[in-house]
N, C-alpha and C positions, 0 to 999 in steps of 0.2 A: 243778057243782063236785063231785069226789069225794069220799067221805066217806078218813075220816084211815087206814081199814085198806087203802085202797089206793096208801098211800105204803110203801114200803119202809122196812122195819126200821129203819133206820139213820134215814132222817129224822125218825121216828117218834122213836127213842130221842133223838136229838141235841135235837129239839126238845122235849123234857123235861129234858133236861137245862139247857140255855140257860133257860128258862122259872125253873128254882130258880137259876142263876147259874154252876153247876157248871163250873171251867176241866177241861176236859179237849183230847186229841188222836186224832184217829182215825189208829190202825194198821192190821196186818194186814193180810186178804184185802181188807176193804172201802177199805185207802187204797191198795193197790195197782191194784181196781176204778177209784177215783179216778182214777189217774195215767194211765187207759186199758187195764190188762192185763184180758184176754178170760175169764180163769179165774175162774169163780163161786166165792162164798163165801157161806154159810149164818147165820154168826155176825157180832157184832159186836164189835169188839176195840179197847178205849179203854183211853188210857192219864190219869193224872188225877193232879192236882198232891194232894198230901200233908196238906196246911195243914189244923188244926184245922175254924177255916171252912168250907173246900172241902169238908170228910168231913163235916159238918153238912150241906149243902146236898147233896151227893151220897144222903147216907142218906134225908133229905127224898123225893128224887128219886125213890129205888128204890121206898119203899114203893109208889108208884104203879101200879108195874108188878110186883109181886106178886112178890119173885123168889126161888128155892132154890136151893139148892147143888148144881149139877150133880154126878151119881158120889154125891153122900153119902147117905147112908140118911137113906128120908124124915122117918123119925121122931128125928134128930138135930134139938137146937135151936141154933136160928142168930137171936140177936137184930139185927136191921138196925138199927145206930145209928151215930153216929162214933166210939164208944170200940170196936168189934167192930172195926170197919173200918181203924181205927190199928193195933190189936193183927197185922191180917193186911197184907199188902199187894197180894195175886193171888187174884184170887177168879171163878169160874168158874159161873153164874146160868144158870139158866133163867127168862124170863118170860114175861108177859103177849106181850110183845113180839116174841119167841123168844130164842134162846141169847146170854149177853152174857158177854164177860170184860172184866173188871176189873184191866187191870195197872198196882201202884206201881210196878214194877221190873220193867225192859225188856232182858231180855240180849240183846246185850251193852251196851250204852248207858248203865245205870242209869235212875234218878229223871229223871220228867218233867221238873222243873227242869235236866237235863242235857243235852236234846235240845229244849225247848221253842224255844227261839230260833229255831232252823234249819228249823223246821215252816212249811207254805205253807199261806196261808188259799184256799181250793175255795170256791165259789158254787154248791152242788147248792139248785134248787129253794128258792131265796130262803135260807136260812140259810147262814150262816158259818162253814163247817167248816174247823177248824186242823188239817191235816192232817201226819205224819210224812213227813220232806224223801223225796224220792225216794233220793239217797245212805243217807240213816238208813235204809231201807229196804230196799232191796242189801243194807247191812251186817248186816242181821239175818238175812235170808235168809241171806246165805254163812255167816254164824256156827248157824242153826241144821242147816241141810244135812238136813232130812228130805226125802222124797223128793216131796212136794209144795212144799218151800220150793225145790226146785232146780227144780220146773217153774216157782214163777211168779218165779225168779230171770233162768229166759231172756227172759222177757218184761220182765222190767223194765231189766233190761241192754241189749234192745232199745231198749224206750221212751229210758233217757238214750241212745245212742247214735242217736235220730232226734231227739232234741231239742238235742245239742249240734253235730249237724249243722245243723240250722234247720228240719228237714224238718217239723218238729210246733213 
């Protein structure tokens, strides 16, 4: 059996987070990886419900993996709790783990409770990942238009156009 540093980030992360109960969704690069697009991604990019609770469990969560404020000067304090974590809603980490972001709020979509619905549960490697619909996905891409969001926008426009063909 391999040990757990040779699961990718993402499984690694996810499965700490499940472990404290933490509802979140995976985004980004990695749920586009998900849906089959070829283009790597570095980071991992969760989106996570709001609730008092959930930011208790979330905060729980992180200390684990040890995480700082990507970009902020090291010697800025950042308490990890859920009252910090209310106060902000996009938070951008480095850890143990490598690079995480943390978004309340997903443009253009808003609040996980906005898009949670429409998310596809993924079976990566025995966990249950709730992932952002392929549509919700498109639409972020086209809204953000940077020039890596339009690379893996082709791809993903591919991907639904061989899936509502039947091909995939």
């Amino acid at each position: 059996m391999a040990d757990d540093t040779a699961k990718p980030s993402l499984i690694r992360i996810a499965e700490l987070l499940h472990s404290h109960g933490v509802e979140f969704v995976v985004i980004g690069g990695q749920a586009a990886v998900l849906y089959g697009s070829p283009i790597p991604t570095y980071d991992v990019d969760l989106s996570y419900r709001r609730s008092r609770q959930n930011l208790e469990r979330l905060a729980a969560a992180l200390r684990a993996i040890c995480p700082t404020l990507r970009g902020a000067p090291p010697d800025l304090p950042f308490r990890l709790d859920a009252e910090s974590l209310a106060v902000g809603a996009n938070f951008t980490f480095n850890t143990s783990l490598g690079p995480l972001d943390l978004l309340g709020w997903v443009e253009p979509l808003g609040e996980y409770e906005q898009f949670v619905s429409r998310a596809t549960t993924i079976d990566v490697q025995g966990i249950p990942l709730l992932v952002l619909s392929l549509e919700d996905l498109i639409t972020i891409k086209r809204h953000l238009g940077r020039p890596k969001d339009r690379a893996d926008l082709v791809q993903l426009e591919a991907i639904q156009r061989l899936r509502g063909s039947g091909e995939i």
